[in-house]
N, C-alpha and C positions, 0 to 999 in steps of 0.2 A: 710521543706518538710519531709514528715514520713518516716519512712524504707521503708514500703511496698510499696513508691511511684517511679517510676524511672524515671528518667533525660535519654532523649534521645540525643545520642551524634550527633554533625552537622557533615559530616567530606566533605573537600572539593572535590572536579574531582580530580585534581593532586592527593590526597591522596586516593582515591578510586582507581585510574589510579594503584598506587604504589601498594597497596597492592595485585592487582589483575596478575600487571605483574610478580611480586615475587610470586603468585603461580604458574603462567604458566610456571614455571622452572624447567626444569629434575631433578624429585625424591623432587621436593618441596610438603610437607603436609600441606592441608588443616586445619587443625585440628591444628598443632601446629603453622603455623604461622598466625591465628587466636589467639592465646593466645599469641604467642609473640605481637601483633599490638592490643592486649586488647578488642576483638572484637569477636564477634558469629561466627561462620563457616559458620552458613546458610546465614548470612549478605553479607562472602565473596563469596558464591555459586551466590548469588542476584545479585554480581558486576558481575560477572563472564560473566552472561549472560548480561547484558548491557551492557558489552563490547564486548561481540560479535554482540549485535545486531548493536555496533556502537551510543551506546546511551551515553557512556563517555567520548566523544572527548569534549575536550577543547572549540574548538571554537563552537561545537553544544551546549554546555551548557548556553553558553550568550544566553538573550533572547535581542530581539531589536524589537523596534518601529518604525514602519514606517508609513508615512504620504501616505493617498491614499483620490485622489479624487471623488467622484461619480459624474457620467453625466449619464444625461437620454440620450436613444437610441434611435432615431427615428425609429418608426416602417419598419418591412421589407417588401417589393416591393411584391408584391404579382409575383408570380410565373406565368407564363402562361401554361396552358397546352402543351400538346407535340402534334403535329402536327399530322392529323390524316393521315392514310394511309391504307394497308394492308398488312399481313405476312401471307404468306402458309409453314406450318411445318407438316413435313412426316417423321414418326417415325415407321417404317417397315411397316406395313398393313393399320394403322389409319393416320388420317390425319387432321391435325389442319389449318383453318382459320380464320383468326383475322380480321376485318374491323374497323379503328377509332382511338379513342385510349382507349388504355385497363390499367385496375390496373397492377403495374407487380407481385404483389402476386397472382393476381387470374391468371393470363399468367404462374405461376413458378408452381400452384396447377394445372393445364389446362395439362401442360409438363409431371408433376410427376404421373399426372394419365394415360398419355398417354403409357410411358414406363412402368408400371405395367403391 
């Protein structure tokens, strides 16, 4: 490997865990206990937030495999319409009648103009 080539270091959770709760310690420096653990400050600022987001817990860090089956669904039952009938709605002066059965978006657009 050449000088100018650099070897990146692996470090594990626990030791990410470690360095990050040593900074979180009244009047611990960033800066020097980065140099003490032989490592960037920006590196331990990157842990920092992963640990806050909950991103270096131990047990999140395992990944696992799980077995999942796929089954086809049988199509869904078609719906029946809703029963027709009629609604009289009286909103101070106007007055709404409905006979059958109606969308209810256009019945909620029918309302919102009527209160306008």
């Amino acid at each position: 490997m050449s000088e100018t080539q650099r070897r990146y270091q692996q470090h594990s959770v626990a030791r990410k865990r470690e360095v990050v709760e040593a900074s979180m310690r009244p009047g611990a420096s960033v800066a020097a206990l980065a140099r003490d653990y032989g490592i960037n400050a920006n590196q331990v600022w990157a842990w920092r937030k992963l640990y806050s987001e909950g991103r270096l817990d131990t047990a999140a860090s395992v990944s696992a495999v799980v077995a999942v089956d796929v089954v086809a669904m049988p199509d869904p039952e078609p719906v029946a319409p809703a029963a027709s009938g009629s609604l009289e709605i009286t909103i101070g002066p106007s007055r709404l009648c409905v006979t059958g059965s109606v969308d209810p978006l256009l019945l909620r657009t029918a309302i919102a103009a009527l209160r306008a």
